[in-house]
C-alpha positions in Angstrom: 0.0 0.0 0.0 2.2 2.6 -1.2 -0.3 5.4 -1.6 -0.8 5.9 2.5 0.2 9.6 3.1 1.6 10.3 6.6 1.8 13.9 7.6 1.9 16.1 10.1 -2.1 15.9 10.7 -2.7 12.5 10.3 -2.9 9.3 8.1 -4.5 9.3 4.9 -5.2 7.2 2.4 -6.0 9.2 -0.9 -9.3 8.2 -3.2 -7.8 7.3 -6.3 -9.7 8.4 -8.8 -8.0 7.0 -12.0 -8.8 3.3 -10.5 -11.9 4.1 -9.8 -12.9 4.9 -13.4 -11.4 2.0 -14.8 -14.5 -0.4 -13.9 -17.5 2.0 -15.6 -15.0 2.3 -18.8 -14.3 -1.4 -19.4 -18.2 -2.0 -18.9 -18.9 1.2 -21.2 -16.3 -0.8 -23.8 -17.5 -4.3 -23.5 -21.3 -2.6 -24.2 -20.0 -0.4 -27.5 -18.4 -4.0 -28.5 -21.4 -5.9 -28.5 -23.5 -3.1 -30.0 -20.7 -3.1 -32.7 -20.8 -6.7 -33.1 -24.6 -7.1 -33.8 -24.9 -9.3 -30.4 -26.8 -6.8 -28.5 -28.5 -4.1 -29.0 -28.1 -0.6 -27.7 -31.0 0.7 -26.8 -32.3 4.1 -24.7 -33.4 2.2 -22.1 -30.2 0.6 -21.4 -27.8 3.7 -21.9 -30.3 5.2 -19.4 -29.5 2.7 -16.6 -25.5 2.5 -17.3 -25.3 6.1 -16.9 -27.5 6.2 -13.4 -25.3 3.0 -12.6 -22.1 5.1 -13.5 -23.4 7.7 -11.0 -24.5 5.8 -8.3 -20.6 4.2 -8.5 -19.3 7.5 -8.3 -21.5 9.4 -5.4 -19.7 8.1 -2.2 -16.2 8.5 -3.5 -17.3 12.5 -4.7 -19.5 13.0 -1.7 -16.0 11.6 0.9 -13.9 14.1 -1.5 -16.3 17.0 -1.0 -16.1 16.6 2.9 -12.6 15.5 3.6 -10.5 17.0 1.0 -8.2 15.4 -1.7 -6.7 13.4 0.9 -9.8 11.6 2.1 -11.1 10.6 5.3 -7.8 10.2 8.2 -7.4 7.4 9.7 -5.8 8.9 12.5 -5.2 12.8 12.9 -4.1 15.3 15.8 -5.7 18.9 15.4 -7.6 21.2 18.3 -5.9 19.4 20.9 -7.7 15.8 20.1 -6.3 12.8 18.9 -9.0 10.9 16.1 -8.9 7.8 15.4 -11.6 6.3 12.8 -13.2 3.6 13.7 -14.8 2.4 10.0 -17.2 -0.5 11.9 -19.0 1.7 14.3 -21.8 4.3 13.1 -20.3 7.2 15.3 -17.5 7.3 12.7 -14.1 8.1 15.2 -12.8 8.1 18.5 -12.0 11.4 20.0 -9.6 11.9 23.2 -8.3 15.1 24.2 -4.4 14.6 24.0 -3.4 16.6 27.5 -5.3 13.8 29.0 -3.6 11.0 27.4 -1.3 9.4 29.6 -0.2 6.5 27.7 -0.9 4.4 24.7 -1.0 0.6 24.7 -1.4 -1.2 21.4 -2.3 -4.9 21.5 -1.3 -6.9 18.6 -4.0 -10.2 18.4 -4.6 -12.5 15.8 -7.7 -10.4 14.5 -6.2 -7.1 14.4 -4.6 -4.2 16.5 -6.2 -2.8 19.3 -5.2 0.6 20.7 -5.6 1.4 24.4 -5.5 5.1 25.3 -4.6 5.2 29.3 -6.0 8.9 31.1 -4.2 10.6 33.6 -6.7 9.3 35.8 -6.0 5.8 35.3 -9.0 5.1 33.6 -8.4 3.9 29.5 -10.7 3.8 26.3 -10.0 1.5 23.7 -10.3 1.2 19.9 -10.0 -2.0 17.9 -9.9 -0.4 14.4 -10.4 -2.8 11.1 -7.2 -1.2 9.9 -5.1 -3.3 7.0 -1.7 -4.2 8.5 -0.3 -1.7 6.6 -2.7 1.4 8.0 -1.6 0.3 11.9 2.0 0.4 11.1 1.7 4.3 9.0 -0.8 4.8 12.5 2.3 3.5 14.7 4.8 5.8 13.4 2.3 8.7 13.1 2.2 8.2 16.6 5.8 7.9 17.3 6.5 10.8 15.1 4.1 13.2 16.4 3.2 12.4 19.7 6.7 11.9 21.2 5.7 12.9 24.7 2.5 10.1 25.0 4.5 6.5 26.1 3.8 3.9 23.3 3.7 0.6 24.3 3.8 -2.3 21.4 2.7 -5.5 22.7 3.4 -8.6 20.4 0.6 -11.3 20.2 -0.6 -12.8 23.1 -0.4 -16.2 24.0 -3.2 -18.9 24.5 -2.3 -18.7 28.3 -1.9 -14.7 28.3 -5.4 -14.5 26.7 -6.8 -16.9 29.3 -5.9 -14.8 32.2 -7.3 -11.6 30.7 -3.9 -10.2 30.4 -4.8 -8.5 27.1 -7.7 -6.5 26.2 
């Protein structure tokens, strides 16, 4: 995953817009072909529905673009004082915890995927299990490292059967 952007504001994974249209244009091709052929038959009807299909394809990607920028939605980002982490499986969209009160960060490594755990001041902790690829945690892990030197960032490797038992883990 080459095209993960790491800044000063976050981790982003940029919409890319040339792969996008690829799919529309080889059906748009393989519809003129027929037609051309004498197979099928292009009528109204039909050029009607591939273009509403065409839009439909391209609405979330446009609508995302409109409301996050060319860079797209962050997976993680740092700006009024709050660290954001998306969290793509739950409807509330992101995690928000004000950085002053961040104490510590913990990140699990299990079989299913990295969990972060974001210890207060306070001692109590908030965790995120985000359905990041492999590839997203690690840009998320030096994001981290790189911009949040002051927060302690603890990497645990994967538990074992025994560690998991005892509740060691999250």
């Amino acid at each position: 995953m080459s095209n993960i952007l790491i800044n000063e504001n976050g981790v982003y994974k940029p919409t890319d817009f040339k792969f996008l249209a690829v799919l529309p244009l080889c059906i748009f091709m393989a519809v003129l072909t027929l037609n051309y052929f004498g197979k099928f038959t292009l009528t109204v009807n039909i050029t009607f529905v591939f273009c509403i299909a065409t839009v439909v394809y391209f609405l979330p990607p446009l609508f995302e673009l409109q409301k996050y920028g060319p860079l797209g939605k962050p997976f993680i980002s740092v700006g009024d004082g709050q660290l954001r982490i998306a969290l793509l499986q739950d409807s509330r969209g992101s995690m928000q915890i004000p950085i002053e009160c961040i104490r510590e960060i913990k990140v699990y490594i299990p079989s299913s995927g990295f969990c972060y755990r974001f210890i207060r001041e306070n001692g109590s902790f908030s965790e995120a299990s985000p359905m990041f690829p492999t590839a997203i945690n690690e840009a998320v892990l030096q994001f981290i490292r790189q911009q949040l030197p002051s927060l302690k960032l603890t990497v645990h490797e994967p538990m074992s059967f025994f560690e998991r038992v005892r509740g060691e883990g999250p």
